[in-house]
N, C-alpha and C positions, 0 to 999 in steps of 0.2 A: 339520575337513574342509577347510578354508580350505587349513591348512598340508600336509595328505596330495595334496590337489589342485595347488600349487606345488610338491610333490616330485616329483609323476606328469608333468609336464612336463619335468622333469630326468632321471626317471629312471622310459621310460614299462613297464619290466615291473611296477608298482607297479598295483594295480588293487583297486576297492573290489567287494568279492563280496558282503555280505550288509548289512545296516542293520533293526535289529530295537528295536521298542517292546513295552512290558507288553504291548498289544493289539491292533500294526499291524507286518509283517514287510514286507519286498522283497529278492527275493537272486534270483541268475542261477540258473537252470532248471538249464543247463548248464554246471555249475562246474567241468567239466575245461578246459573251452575258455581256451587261456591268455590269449586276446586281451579275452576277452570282459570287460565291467567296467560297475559303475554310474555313471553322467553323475555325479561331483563337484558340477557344478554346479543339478541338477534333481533330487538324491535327494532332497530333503524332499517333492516334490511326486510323486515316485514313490512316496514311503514313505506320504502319506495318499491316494492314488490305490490303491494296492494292494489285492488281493484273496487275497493269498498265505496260508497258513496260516500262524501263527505257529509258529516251531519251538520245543518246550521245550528246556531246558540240554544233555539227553543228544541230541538230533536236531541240534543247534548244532554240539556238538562234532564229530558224523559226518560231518557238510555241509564242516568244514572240512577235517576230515581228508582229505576225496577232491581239495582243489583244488590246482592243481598248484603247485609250489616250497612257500617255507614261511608257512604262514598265523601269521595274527598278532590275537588276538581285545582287543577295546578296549572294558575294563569302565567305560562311564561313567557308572554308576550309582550308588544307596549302598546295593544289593537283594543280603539271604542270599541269596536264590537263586542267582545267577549265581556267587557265590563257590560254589558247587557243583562246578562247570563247570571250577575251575582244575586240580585234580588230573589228571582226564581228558585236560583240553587239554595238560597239558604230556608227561602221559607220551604223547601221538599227538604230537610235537613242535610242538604247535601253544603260541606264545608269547603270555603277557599284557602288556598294558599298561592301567594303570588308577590312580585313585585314591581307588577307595574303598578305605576304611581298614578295614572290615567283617572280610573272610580275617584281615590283619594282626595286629591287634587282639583277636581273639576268643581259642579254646581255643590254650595253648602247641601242644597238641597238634597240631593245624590248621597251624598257621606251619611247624612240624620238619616236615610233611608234604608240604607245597608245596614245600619248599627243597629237601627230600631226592629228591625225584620229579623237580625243575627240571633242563634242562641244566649239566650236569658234566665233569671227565674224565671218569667212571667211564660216565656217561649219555650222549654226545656228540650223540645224535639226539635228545634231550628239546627241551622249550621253554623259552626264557628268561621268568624275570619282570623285570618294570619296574616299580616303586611308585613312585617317587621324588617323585609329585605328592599322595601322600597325608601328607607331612608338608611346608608349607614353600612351599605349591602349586607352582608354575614356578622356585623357587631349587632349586640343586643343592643339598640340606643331606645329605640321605641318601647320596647317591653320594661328598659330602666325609667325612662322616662314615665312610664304609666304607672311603676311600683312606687316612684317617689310620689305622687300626685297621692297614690291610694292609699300611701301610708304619710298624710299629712304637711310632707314640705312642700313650702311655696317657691315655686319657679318663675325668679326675677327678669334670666335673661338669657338665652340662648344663640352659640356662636359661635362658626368654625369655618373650615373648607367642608363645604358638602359635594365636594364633586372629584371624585379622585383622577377625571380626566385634567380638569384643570390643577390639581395639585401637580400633579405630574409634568405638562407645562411650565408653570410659573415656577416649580421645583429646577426646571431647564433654565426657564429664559430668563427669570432672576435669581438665581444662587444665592445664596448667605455669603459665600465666597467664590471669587471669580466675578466676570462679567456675563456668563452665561451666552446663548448663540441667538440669531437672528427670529425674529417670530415664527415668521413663515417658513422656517427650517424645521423650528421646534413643533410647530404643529402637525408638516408631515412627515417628519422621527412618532409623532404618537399616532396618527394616521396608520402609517405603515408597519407599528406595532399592535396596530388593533386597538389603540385604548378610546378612538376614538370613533363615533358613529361613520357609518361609509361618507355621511355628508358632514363634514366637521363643523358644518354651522349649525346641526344640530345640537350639541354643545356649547359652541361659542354662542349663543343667543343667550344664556342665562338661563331659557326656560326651565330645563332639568331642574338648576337646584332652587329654580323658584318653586317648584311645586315641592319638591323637601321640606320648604320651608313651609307653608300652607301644611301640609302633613304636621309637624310640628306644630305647630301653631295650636290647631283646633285640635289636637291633642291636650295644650295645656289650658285649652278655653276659648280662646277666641273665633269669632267667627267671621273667619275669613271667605270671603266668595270664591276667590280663585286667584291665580297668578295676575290678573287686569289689575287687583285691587290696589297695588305698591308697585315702585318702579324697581325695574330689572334691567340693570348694568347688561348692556349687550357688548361684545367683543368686535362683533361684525363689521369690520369699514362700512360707513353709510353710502360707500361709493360701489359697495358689491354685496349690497341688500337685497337686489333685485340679477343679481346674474342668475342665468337658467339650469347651472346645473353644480354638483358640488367637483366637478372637473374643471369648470375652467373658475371657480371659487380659489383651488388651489394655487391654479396657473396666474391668476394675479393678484393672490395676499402680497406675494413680494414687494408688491410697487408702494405697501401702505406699510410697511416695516416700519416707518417714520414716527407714526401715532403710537405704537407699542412704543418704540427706543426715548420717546419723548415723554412716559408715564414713566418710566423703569428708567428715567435719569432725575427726573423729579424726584421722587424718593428717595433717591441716594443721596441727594443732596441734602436731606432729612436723616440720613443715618439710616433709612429705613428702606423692606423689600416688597413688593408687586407682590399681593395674593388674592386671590377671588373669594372675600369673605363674604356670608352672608349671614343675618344677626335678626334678634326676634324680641323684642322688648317689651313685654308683656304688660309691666305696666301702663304705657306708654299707647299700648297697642297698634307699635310700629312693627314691620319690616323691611328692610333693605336688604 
């Protein structure tokens, strides 16, 4: 908001028309009005002040579709629902921006469907999509990735840490130098610092940077179905797969410190450090 509110100063036909949560809505009555716009600076207080209905995905898209020039809807959420919404929005040429990785990631089918409906020659009034912060967050890796593709190099192979919660971890618990601290210490140091989702095993499962990598992938060709298709290195004790909540998750990672200290002592013995890499072999048309 921050940044759309600095561009509305630059360049004031820019105007904020709707700001919607799971269970709190605010948007302009009268959305033709081109002057008319939400205060940048007081939507959050308009948005828990409100008494608006909330719109579902199909009344969303309608709302935009009436407002005048081209609307631009901003998924910032990681909710199927809303990937719902993209298909519609773009054939009204209403454009996404967003990085949940949700649309991307899921059925191939779903991706070919999005792209094919997006603005094109063939489409020229559809909407564009923007993902580029579902892989890489704020780096250009997707849009570099697509200019090398479009201007002729061949992309052999693809590899890194895609998940800065885990870098940040394994950053802790196995150092280049030092010994680094207990797992289950380092997990709720990143817990408690926010890097990690409220349920840390929604991170330690792998799936996050399995779906990056599916993004990637069918970026540089392949067609990958979804995260099922290749295995995903899980962190999760198989002893605390099945606990009910990510509270007592936390309450006994301690007791499996064991399995961590036992990976991140192997490697030492190899000269080498614990990282959560994940890689994309194009030729090959592997993923791990």
């Amino acid at each position: 908001m921050n940044q759309l509110s600095t561009l509305r100063a630059q360049h004031p036909y820019i105007r904020l028309a709707l700001v919607s949560r799971s269970s709190k809505s605010v948007y302009i009555e009268d959305n033709l009005a081109q002057s008319l716009s939400l205060d940048f600076a007081t939507w959050e207080t308009a948005l828990a002040e409100s008494t608006q209905a909330v719109l579902n995905s199909h009344d969303t898209v309608a709302y935009l579709q009436k407002c005048p020039g081209r609307a631009i809807l901003i998924d910032n959420t990681s909710s199927d629902q809303i990937t719902q919404s993209y298909i519609p929005s773009v054939q009204a040429g209403i454009s996404i921006v967003t990085p949940n990785k949700k649309a991307f990631s899921g059925p191939m089918g779903l991706w070919r469907e999005i792209f094919d409906q997006a603005y094109s020659i063939n489409h020229p009034d559809r909407g564009f999509v923007y993902h580029e912060s579902t892989v890489g967050a704020g780096l250009p890796i997707l849009s570099t990735l697509r200019d090398l593709i479009a201007t002729g190099d061949v992309i052999h192979r693809i590899e890194g840490v895609f998940s800065g919660t885990m870098s940040f971890l394994f950053n802790s618990f196995a150092p280049v130098e030092g010994s680094g601290g207990k797992w289950s210490a380092e997990v709720k140091k990143a817990k408690d610092a926010g890097y990690t989702e409220p349920d840390p095993r929604d991170d330690l499962n792998g799936i996050d940077v399995a779906r990056k990598l599916v993004i990637l992938a069918r970026i540089v060709g392949l067609d990958v179905e979804g995260t099922e298709a290749f295995p995903v290195q899980s962190l999760i004790p198989k002893e605390l797969e099945s606990v009910s909540s990510g509270e007592e998750f936390m309450q006994k990672l301690g007791e499996y410190d064991h399995q961590m200290e036992t990976i991140k002592a192997d490697a030492q013995r190899e000269g080498k450090v614990v990282r959560f890499v994940g890689s994309i072999d194009v030729a090959k048309k592997e993923l791990k």
